[in-house]
PDB file of N, H, CA, C and O in Angstrom:
ATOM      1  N   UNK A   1       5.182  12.419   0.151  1.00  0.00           N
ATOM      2  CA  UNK A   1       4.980  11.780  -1.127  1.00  0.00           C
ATOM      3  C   UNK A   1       3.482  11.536  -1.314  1.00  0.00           C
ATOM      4  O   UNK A   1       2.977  10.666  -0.604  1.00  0.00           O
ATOM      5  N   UNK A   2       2.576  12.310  -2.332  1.00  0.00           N
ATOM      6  H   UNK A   2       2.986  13.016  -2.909  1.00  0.00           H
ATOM      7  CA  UNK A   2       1.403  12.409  -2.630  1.00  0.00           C
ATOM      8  C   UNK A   2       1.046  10.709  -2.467  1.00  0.00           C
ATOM      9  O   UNK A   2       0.418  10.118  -1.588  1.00  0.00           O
ATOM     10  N   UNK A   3       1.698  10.230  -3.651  1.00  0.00           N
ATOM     11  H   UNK A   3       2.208  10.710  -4.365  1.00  0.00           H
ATOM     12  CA  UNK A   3       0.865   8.316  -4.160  1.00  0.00           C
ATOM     13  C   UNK A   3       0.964   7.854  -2.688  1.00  0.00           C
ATOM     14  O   UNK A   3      -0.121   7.373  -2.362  1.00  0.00           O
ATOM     15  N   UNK A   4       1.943   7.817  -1.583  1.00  0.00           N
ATOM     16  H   UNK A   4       2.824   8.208  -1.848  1.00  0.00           H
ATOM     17  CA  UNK A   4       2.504   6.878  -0.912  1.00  0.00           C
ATOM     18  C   UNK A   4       0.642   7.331   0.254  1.00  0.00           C
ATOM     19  O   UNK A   4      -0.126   6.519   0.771  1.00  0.00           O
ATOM     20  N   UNK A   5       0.570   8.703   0.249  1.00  0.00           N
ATOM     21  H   UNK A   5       1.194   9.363  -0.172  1.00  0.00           H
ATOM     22  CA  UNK A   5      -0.134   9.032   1.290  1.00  0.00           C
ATOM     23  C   UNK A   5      -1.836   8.586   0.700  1.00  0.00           C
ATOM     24  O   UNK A   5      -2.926   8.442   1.253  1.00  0.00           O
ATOM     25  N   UNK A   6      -1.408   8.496  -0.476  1.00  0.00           N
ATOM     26  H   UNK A   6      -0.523   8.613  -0.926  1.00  0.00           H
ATOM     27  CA  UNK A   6      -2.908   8.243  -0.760  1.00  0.00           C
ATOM     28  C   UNK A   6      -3.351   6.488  -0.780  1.00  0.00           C
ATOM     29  O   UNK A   6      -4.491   6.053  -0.946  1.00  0.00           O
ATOM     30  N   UNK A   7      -2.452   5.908  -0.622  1.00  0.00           N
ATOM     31  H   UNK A   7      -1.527   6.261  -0.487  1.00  0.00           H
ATOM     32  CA  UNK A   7      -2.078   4.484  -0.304  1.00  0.00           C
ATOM     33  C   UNK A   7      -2.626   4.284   1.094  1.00  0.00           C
ATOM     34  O   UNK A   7      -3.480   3.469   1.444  1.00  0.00           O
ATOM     35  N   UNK A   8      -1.993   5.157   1.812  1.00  0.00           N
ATOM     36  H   UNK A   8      -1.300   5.819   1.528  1.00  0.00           H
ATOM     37  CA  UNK A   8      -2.077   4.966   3.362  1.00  0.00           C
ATOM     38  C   UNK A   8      -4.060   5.797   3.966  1.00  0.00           C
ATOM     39  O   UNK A   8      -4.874   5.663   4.880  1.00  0.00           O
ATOM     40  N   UNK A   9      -3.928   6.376   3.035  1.00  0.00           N
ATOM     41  H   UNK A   9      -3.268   6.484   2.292  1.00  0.00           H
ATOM     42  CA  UNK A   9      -5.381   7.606   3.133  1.00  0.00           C
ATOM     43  C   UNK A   9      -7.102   5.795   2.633  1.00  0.00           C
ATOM     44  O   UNK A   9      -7.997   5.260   3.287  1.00  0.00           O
ATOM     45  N   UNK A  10      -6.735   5.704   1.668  1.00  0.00           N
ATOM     46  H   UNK A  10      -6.008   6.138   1.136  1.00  0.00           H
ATOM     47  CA  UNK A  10      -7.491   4.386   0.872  1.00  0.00           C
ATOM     48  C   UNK A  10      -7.611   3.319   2.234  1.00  0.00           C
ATOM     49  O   UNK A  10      -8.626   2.795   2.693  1.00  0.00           O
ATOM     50  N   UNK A  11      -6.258   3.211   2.671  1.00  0.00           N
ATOM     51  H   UNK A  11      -5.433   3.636   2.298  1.00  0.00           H
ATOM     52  CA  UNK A  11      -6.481   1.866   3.602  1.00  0.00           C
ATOM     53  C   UNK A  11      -7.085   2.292   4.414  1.00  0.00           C
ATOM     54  O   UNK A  11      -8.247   1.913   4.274  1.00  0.00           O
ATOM     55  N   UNK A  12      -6.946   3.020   5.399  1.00  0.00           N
ATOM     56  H   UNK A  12      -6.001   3.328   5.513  1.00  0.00           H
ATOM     57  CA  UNK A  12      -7.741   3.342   6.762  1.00  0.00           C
ATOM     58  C   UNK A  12      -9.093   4.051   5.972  1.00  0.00           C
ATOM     59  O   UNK A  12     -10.000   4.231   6.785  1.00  0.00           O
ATOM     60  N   UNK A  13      -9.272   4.278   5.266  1.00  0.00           N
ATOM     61  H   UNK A  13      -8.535   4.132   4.605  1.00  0.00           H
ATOM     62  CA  UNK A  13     -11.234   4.231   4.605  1.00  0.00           C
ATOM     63  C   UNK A  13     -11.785   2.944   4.153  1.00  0.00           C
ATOM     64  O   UNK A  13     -12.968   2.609   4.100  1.00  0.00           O
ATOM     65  N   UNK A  14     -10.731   2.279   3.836  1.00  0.00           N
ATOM     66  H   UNK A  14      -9.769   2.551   3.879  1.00  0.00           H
ATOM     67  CA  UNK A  14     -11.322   0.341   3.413  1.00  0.00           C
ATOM     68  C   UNK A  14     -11.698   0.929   1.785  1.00  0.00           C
ATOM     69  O   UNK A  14     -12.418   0.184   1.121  1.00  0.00           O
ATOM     70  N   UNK A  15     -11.292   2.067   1.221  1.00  0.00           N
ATOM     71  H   UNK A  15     -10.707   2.672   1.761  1.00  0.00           H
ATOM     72  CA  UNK A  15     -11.514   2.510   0.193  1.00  0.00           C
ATOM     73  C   UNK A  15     -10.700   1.159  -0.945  1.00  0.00           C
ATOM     74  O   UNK A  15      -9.472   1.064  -0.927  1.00  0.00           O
ATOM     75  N   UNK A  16     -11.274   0.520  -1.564  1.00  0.00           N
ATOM     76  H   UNK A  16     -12.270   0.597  -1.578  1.00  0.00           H
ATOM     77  CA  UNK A  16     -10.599  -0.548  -2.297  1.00  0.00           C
ATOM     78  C   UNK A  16      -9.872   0.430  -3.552  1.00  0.00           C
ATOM     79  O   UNK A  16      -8.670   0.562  -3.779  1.00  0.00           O
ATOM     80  N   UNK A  17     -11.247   1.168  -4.398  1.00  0.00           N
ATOM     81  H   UNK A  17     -12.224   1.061  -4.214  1.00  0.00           H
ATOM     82  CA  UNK A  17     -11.155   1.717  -5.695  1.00  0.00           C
ATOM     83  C   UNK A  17      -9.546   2.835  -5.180  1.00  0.00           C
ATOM     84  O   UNK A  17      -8.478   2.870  -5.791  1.00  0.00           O
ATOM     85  N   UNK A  18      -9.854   3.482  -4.115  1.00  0.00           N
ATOM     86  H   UNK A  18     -10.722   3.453  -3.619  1.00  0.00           H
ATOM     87  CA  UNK A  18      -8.586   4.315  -3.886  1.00  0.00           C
ATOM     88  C   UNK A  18      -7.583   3.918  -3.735  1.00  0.00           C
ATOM     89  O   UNK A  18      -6.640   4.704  -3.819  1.00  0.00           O
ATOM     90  N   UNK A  19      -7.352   2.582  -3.459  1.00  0.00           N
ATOM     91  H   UNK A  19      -8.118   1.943  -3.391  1.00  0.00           H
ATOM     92  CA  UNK A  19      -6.110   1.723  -2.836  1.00  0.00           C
ATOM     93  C   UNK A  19      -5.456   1.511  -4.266  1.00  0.00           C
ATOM     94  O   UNK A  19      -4.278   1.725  -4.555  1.00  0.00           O
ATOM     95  N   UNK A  20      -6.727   0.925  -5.323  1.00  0.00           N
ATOM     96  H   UNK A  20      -7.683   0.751  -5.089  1.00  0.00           H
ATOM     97  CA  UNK A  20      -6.263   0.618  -6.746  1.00  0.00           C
ATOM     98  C   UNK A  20      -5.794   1.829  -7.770  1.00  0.00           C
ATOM     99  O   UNK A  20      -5.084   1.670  -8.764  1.00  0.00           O
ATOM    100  N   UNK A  21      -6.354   3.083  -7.298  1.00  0.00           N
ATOM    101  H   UNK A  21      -6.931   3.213  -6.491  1.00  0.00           H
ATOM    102  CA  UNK A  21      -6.261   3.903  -8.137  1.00  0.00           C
ATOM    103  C   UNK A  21      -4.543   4.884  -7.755  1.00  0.00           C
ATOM    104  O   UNK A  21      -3.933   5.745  -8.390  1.00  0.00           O
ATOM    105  N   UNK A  22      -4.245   4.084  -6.228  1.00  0.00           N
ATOM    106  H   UNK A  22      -4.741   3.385  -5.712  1.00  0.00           H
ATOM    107  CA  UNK A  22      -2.574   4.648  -5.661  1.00  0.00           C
ATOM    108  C   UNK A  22      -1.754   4.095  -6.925  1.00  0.00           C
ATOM    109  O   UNK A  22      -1.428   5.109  -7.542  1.00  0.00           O
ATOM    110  N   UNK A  23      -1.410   3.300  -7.404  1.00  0.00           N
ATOM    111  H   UNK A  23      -1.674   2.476  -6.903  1.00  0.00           H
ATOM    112  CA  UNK A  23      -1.111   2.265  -8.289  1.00  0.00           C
ATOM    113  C   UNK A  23      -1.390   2.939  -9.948  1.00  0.00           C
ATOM    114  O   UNK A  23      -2.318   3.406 -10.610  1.00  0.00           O
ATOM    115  N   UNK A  24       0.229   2.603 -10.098  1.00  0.00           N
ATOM    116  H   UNK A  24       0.983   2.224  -9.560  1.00  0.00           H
ATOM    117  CA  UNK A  24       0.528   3.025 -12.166  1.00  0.00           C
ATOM    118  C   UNK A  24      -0.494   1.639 -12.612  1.00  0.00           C
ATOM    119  O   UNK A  24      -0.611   0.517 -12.120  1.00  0.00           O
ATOM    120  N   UNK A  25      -1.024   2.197 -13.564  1.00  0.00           N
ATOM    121  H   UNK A  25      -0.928   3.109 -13.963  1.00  0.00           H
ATOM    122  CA  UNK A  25      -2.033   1.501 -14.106  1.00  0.00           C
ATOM    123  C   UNK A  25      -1.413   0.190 -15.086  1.00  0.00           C
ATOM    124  O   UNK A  25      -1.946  -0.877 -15.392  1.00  0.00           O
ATOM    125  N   UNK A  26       0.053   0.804 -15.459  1.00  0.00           N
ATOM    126  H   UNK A  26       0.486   1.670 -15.210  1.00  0.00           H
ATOM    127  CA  UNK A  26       0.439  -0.882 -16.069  1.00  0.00           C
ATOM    128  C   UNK A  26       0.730  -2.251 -14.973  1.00  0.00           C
ATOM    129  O   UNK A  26       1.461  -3.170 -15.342  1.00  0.00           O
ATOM    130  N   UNK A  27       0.135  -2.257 -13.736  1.00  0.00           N
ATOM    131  H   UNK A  27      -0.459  -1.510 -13.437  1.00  0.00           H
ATOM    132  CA  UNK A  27       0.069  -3.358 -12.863  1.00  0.00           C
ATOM    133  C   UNK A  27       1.172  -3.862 -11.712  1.00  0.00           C
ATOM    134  O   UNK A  27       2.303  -4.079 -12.146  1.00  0.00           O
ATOM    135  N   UNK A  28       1.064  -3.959 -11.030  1.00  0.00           N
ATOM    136  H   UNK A  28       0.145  -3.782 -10.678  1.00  0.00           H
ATOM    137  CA  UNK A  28       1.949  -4.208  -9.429  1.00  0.00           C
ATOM    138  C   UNK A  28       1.656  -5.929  -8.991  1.00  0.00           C
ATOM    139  O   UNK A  28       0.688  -6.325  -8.342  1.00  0.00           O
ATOM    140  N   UNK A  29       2.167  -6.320  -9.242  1.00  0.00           N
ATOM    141  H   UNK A  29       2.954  -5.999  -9.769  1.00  0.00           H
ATOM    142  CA  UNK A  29       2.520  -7.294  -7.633  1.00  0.00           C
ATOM    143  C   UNK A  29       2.760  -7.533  -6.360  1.00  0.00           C
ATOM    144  O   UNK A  29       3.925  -7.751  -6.027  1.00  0.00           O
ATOM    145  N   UNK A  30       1.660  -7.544  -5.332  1.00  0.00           N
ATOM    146  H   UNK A  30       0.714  -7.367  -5.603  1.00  0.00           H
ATOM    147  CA  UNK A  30       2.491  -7.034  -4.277  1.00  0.00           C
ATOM    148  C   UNK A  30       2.424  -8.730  -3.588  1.00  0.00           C
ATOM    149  O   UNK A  30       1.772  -9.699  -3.978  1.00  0.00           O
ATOM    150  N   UNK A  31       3.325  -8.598  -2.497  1.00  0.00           N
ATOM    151  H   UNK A  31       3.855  -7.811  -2.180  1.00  0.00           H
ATOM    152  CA  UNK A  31       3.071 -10.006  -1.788  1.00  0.00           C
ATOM    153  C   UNK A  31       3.004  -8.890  -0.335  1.00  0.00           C
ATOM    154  O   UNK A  31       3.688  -7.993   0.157  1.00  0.00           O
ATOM    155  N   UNK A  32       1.693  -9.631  -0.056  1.00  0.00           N
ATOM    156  H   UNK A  32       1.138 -10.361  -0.456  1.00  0.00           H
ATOM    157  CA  UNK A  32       1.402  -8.937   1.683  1.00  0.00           C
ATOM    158  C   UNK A  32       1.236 -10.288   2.718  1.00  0.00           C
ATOM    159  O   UNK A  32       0.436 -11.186   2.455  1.00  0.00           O
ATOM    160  N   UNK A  33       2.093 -10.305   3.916  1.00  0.00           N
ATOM    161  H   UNK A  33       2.743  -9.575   4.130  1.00  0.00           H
ATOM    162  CA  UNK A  33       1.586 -11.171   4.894  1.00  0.00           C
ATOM    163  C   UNK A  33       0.424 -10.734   5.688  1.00  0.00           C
ATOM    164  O   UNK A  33       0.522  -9.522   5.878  1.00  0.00           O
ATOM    165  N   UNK A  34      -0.493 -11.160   6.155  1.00  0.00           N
ATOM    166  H   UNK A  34      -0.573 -12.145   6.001  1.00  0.00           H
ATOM    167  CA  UNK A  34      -1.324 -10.170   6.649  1.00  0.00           C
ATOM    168  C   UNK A  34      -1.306 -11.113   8.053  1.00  0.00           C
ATOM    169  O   UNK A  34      -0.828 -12.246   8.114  1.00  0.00           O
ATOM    170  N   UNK A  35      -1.970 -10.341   9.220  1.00  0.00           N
ATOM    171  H   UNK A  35      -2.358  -9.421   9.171  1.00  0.00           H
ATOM    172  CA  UNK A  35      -1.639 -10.226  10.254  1.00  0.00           C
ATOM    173  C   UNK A  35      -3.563 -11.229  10.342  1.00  0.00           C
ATOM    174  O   UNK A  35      -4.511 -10.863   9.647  1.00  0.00           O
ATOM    175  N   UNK A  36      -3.627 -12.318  11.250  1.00  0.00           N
ATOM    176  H   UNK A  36      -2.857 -12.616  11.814  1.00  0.00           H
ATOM    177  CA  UNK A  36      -5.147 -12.341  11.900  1.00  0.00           C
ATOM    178  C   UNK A  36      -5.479 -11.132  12.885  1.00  0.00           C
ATOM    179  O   UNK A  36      -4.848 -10.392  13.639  1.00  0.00           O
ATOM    180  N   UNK A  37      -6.927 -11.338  12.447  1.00  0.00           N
ATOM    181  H   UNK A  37      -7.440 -11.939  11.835  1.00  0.00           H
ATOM    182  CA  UNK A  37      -7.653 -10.511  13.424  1.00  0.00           C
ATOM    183  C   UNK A  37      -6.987 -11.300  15.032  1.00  0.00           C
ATOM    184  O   UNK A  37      -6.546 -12.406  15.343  1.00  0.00           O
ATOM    185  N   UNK A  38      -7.276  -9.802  15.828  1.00  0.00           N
ATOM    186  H   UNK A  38      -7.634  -8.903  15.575  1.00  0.00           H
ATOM    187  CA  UNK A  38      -7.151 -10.119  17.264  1.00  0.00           C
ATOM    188  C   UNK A  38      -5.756 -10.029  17.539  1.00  0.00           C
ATOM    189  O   UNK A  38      -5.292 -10.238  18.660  1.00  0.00           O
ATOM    190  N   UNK A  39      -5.048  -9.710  16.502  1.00  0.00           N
ATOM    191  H   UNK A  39      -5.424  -9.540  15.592  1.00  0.00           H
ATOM    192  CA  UNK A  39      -3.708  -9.672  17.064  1.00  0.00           C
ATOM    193  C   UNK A  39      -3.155  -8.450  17.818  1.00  0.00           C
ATOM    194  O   UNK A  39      -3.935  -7.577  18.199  1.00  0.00           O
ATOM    195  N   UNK A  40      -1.685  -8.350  18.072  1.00  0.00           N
ATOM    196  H   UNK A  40      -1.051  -9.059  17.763  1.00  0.00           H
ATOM    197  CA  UNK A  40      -1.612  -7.285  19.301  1.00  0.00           C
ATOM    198  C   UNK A  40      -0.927  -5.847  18.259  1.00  0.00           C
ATOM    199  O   UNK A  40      -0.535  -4.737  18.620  1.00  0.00           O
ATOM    200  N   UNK A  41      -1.011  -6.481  16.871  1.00  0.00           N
ATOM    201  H   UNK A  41      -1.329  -7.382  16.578  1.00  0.00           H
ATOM    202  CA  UNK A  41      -0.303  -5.136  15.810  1.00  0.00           C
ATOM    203  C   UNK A  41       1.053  -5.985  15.795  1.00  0.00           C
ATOM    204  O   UNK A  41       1.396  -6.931  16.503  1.00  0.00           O
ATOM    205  N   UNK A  42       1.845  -5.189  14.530  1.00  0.00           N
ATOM    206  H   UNK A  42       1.566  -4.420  13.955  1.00  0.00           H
ATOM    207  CA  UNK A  42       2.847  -5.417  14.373  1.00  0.00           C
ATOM    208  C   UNK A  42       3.783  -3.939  13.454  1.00  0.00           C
ATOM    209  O   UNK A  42       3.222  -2.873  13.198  1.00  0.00           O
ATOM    210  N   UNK A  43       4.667  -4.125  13.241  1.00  0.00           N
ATOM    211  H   UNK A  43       5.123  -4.991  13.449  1.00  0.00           H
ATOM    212  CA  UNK A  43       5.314  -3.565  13.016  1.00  0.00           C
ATOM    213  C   UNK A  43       5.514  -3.640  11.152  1.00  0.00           C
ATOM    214  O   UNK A  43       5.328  -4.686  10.530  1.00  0.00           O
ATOM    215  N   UNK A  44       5.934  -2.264  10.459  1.00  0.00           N
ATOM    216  H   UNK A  44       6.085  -1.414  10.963  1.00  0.00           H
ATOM    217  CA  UNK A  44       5.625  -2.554   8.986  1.00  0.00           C
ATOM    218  C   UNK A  44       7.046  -1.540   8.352  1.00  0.00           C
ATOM    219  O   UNK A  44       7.307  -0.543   9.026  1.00  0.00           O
ATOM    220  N   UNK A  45       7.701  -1.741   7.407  1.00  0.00           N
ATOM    221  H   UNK A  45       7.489  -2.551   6.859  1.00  0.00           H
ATOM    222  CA  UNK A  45       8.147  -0.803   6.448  1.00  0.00           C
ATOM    223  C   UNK A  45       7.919  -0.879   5.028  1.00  0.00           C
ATOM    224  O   UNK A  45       8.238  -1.805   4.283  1.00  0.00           O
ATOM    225  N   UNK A  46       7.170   0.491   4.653  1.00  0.00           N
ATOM    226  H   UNK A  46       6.911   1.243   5.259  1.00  0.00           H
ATOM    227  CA  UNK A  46       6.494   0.769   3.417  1.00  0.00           C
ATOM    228  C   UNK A  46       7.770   1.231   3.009  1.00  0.00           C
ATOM    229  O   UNK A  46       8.495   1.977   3.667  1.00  0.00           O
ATOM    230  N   UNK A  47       8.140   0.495   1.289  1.00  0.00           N
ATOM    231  H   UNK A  47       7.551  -0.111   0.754  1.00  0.00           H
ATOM    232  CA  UNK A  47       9.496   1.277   0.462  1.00  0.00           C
ATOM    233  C   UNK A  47       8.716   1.363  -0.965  1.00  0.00           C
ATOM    234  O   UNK A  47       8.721   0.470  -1.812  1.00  0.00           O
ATOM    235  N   UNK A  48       7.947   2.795  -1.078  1.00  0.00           N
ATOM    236  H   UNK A  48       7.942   3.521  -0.389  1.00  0.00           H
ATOM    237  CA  UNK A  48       7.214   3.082  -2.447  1.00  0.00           C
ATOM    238  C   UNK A  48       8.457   3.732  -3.718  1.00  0.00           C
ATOM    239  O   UNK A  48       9.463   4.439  -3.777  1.00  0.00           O
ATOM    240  N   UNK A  49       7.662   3.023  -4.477  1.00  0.00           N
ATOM    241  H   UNK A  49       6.845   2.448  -4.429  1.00  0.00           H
ATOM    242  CA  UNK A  49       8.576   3.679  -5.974  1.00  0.00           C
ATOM    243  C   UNK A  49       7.383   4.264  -6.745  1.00  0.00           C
ATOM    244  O   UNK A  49       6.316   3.700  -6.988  1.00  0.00           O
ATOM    245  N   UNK A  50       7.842   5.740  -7.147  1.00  0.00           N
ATOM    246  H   UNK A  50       8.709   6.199  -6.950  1.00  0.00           H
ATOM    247  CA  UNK A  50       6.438   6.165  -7.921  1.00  0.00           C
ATOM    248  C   UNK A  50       6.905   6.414  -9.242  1.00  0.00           C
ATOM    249  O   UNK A  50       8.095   6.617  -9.487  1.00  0.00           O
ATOM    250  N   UNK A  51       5.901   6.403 -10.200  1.00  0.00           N
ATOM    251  H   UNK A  51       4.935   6.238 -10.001  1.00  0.00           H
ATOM    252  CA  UNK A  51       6.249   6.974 -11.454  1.00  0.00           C
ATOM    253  C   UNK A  51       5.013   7.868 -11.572  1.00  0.00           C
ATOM    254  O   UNK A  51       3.843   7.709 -11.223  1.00  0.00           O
ATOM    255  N   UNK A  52       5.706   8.918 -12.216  1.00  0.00           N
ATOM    256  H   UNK A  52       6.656   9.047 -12.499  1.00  0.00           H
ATOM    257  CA  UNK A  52       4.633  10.369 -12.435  1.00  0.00           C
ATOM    258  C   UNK A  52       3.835   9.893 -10.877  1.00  0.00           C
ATOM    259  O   UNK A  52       4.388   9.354  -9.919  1.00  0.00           O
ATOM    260  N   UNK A  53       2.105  10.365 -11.030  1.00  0.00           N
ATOM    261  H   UNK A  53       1.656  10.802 -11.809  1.00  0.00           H
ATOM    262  CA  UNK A  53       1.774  10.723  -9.754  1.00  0.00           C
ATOM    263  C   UNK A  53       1.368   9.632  -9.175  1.00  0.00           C
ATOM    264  O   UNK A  53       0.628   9.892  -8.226  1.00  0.00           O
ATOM    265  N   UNK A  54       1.576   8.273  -9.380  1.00  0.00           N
ATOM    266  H   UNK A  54       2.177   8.061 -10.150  1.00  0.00           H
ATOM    267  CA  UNK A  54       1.514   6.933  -8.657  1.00  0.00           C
ATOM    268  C   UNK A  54       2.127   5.704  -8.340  1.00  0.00           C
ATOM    269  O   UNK A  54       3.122   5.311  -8.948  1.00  0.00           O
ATOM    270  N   UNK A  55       1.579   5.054  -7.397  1.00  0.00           N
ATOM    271  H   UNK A  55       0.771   5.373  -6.903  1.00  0.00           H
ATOM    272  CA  UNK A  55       2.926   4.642  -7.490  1.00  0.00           C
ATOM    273  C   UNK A  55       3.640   3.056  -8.225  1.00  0.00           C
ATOM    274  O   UNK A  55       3.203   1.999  -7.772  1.00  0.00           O
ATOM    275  N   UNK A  56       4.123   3.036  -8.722  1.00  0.00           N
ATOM    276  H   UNK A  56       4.479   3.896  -9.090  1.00  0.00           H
ATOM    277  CA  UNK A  56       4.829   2.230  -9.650  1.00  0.00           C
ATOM    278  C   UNK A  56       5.194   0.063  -9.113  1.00  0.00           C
ATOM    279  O   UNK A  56       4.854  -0.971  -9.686  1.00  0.00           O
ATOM    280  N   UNK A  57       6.077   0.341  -7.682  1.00  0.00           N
ATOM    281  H   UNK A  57       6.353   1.182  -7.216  1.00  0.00           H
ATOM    282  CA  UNK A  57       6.406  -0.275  -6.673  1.00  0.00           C
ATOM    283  C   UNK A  57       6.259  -0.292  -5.682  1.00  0.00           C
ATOM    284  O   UNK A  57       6.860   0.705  -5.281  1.00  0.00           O
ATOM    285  N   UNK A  58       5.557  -1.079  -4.348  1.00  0.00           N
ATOM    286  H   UNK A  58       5.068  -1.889  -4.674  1.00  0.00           H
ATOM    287  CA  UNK A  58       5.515  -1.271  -3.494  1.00  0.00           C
ATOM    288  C   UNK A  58       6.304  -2.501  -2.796  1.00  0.00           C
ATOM    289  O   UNK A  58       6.119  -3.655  -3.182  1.00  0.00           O
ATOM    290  N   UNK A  59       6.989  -2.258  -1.989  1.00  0.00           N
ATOM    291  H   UNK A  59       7.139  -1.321  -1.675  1.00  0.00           H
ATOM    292  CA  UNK A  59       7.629  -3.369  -1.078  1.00  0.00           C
ATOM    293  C   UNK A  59       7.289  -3.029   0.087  1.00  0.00           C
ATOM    294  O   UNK A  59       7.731  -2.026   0.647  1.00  0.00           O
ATOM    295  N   UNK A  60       6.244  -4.038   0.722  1.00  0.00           N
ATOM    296  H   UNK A  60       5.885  -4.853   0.267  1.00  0.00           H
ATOM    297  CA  UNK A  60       5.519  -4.055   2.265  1.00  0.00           C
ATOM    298  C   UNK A  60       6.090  -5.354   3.019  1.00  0.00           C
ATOM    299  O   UNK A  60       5.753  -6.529   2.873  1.00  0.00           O
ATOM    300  N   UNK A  61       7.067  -4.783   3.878  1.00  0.00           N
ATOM    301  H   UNK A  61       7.341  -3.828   3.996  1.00  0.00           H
ATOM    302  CA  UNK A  61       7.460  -6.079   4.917  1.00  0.00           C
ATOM    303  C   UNK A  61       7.124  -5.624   6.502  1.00  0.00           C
ATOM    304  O   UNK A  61       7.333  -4.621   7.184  1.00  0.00           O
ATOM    305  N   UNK A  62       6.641  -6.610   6.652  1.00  0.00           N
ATOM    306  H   UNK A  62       6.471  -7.425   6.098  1.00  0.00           H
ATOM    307  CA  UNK A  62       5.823  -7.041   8.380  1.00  0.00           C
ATOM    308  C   UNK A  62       6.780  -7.508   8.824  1.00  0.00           C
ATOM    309  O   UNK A  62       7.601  -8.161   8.179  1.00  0.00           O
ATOM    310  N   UNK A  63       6.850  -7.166  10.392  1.00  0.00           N
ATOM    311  H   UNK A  63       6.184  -6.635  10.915  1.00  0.00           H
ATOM    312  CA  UNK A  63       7.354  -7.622  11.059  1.00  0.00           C
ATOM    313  C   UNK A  63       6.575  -8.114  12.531  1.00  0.00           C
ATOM    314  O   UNK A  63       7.216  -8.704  13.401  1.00  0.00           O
TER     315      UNK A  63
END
């Protein structure tokens, strides 16, 4: 899935503008827990919804 990879492509560059530009331009909500620095990682499932070539919905749950 093009949007989902370009989501994942943005983050590991710290690319902000690319992260925003994964994303349908009429606006997302996301709720992210984020992890502190120093931690040992955790575990994640990405469930993207795209419309045309971006993506629409994101649901990011940490574990």
């Amino acid at each position: 899935m093009a949007p989902a990879q370009a989501y994942v492509d943005a983050v590991a560059r710290g690319d902000l503008d690319g992260l925003v530009n994964a994303f349908h331009p009429d606006g997302q909500k996301l709720l992210v827990r984020w992890a502190p620095a120093g931690s040992d990682g955790w575990l994640a499932h990405y469930d993207f919804t795209r419309r045309g070539d971006r993506i629409s919905v994101a649901n990011l749950q940490y574990a």
